[in-house]
N, C-alpha and C positions, 0 to 999 in steps of 0.2 A: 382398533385403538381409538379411544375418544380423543376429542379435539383437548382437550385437558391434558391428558396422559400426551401427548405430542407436543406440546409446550413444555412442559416439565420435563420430557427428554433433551430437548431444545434446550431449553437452560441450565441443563448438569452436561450438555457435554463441551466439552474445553473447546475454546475456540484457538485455530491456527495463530500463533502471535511470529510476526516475521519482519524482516526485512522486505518491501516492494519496492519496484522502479517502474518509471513511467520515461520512454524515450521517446522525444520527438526525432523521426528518422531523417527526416530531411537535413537537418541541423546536428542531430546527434546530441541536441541538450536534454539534459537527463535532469528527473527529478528522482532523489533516493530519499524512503524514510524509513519509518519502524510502523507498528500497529497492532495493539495484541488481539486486531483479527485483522490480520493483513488484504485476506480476499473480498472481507466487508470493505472495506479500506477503498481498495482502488472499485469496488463497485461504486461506491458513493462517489468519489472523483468522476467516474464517468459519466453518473449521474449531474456534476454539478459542472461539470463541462458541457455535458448535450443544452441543459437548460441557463447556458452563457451566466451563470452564479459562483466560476471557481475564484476564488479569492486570489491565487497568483496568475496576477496580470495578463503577465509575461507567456504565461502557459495556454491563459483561454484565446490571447490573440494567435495564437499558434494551430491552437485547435481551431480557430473559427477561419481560417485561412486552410488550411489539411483536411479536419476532418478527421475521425476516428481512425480513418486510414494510414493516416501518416504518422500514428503512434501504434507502438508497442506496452501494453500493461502486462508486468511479469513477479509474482512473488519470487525473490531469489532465494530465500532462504527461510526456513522455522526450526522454532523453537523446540526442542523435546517436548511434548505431552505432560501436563503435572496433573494430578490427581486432585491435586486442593487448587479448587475453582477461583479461589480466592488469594492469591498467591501473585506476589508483586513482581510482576519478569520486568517492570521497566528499566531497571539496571540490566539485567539480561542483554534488552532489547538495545539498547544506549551502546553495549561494550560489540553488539552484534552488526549496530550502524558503523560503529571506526573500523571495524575490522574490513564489512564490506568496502566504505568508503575509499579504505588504502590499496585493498583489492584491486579495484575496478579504476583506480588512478585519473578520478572525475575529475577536466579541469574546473576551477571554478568560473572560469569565463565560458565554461557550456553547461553551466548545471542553473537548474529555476531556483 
């Protein structure tokens, strides 16, 4: 398969959209979001924490103290598969955050 044809598979196929969390285990404080590629998602987090760039404060002081060790990165939940690439789940993903949210009964004095 040419380098062409392997992008083009790349871009028709649906990416995972989900619910992630990231929990710092020492503490227990937890960050929960949505992303309609959830695995890209927390790839790039771990990327902008290794290179001390994550925009929540509160998170890189944590990590720069721990260490990738003292976290846990976990998609919890996706989306059904759509067919049409183009297809707006961020209502999906929004009613799939509360549901987790109330799930998981985060306090807000342990969440980033």
């Amino acid at each position: 398969m040419s380098r062409k044809e392997l992008v083009r598979k790349y871009r028709d196929t649906p990416r995972p959209a989900g619910v992630y969390r990231v929990v710092h285990q020492p503490s227990q404080r937890t960050l929960l979001g949505v992303s309609p590629d959830a695995p890209a998602m927390l790839n790039r987090m771990r990327a902008q924490l290794t290179m001390s760039s994550h925009p929540n404060r509160q998170l890189q002081a944590d990590w720069d103290a721990e260490g990738e060790d003292g976290f846990v990165f976990e998609v919890i939940d996706l989306l059904s598969a759509s067919d049409d690439l183009n297809e707006d789940v961020s209502d999906d993903l929004q009613t799939l955050l509360e549901l987790w949210t109330e799930k998981l009964q985060i306090d807000p004095g342990s969440s980033y």
